[in-house]
Residue, then its C-alpha position, 0 to 999 in steps of 0.5 A: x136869154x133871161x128867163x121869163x117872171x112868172x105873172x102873179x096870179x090874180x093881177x090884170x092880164x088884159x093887156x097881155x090877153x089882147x097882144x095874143x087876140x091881136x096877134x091871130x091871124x085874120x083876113x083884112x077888111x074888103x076880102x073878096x072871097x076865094x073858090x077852088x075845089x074841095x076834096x074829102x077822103x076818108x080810108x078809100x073813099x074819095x069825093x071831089x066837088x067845087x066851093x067858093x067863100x064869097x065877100x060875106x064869108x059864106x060857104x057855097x060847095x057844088x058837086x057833092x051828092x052825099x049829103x054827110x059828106x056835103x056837111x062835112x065839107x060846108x062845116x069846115x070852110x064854115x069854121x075857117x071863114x069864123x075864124x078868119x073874121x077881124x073884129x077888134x079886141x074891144x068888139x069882142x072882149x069889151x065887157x070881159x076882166x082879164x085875171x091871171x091864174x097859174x102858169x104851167x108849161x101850157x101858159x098863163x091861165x087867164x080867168x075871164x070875168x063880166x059877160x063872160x064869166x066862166x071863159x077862161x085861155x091860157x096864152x103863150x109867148x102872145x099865142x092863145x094856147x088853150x081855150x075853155x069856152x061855154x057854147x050853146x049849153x056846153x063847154x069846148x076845150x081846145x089845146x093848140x100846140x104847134x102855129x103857123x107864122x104867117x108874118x102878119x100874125x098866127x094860124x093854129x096849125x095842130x090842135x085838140x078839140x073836146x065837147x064836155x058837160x059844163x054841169x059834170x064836166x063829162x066828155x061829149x063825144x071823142x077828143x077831135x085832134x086837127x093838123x091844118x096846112x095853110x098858104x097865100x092866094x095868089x093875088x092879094x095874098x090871103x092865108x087860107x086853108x089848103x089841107x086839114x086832118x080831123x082824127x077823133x077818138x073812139x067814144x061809147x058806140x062810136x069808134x074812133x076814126x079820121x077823115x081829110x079835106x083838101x082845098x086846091x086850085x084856089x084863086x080870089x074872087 
């Protein structure tokens, strides 16, 4: 084994930044969208309800009175339809400059320039190992530290989560630590969510606390 050489900090990493873009996993042009039932549970509490990710990667859950709860469940098949979405690297990146900046143990930091100045990743034997992004007048900061080879790219399987102020850099709300379990439909084969562990930290007057998904008997549409 050779020893990989380290990139220079402030050489174009573009190149190298789209080969970790390119290599996330997303569900192919023409998905037909899949249905199953959804299960949340949180200590000794439990809801049961039906959902379906129609071909226009919207979620639709049925049989969940708990309005929270019914949130909670939308948010996360929200998240995982978004995530899953292919749009090619120049659709999203297009007006972006790629430059390297340090590297630790983590990844090559990777400073965005143009239209998304102040974004910054770090990537990682072509994986995105962190992510730095503004959003909405504030800033998330998500470490992956362990992935999912689907064969036809990758799914972050464990990863943290924080919220911060862009201004002071001061935490919003707890860090958010998430362990994914993924498997192919039946059928055509796409990767999809089968069960997700959200744990979040203790902040202020909020304690800490940790609540399960689980998505089972799924089939395609």
């Amino acid at each position: 084994m050779t020893a990989s050489v380290p990139v220079k900090p402030g050489s174009d990493v573009r190149d190298d930044f789209r080969r970790a873009y390119e290599n996330r996993y997303t569900w192919a042009p023409g998905f037909s969208g899949y249905r199953g039932r959804c299960i949340w549970q949180q200590g000794d509490q439990r809801v049961e309800g039906t959902f379906e990710i129609g071909a226009d990667l919207k979620a639709k859950v049925e049989g969940i009175e708990n309005e929270e709860i019914l949130k909670a469940v939308n948010s996360q098949l929200w998240e995982v339809a978004i995530h899953r979405v292919r749009r090619s690297f120049e659709q999203t990146h297009g007006e972006n400059t790629f430059t390297a900046g340090d590297t630790n143990e983590v990844g090559t930091e990777v400073l965005v320039g143009g239209k998304g100045a102040g974004d910054k990743y770090r990537i990682k034997d072509d994986v995105v190992t962190m992510v730095h992004r503004h959003i909405h007048g504030t800033v998330v900061t998500i470490y992956t530290t362990d992935v999912t080879d689907t064969g036809a790219g990758y799914l972050s399987h464990t990863y943290t989560s924080q919220y911060a102020d862009p201004a002071t850099g001061e935490a919003r709300g707890g860090r958010s630590s998430f362990k994914d379990s993924f498997a192919a439909l039946p059928g055509d084969g796409a990767w999809v969510l089968t069960e997700r562990v959200v744990t979040i930290e203790a902040h202020g007057d909020t304690p800490a606390g940790s609540q399960t998904f689980r998505f089972e008997d799924l089939e395609s549409l």
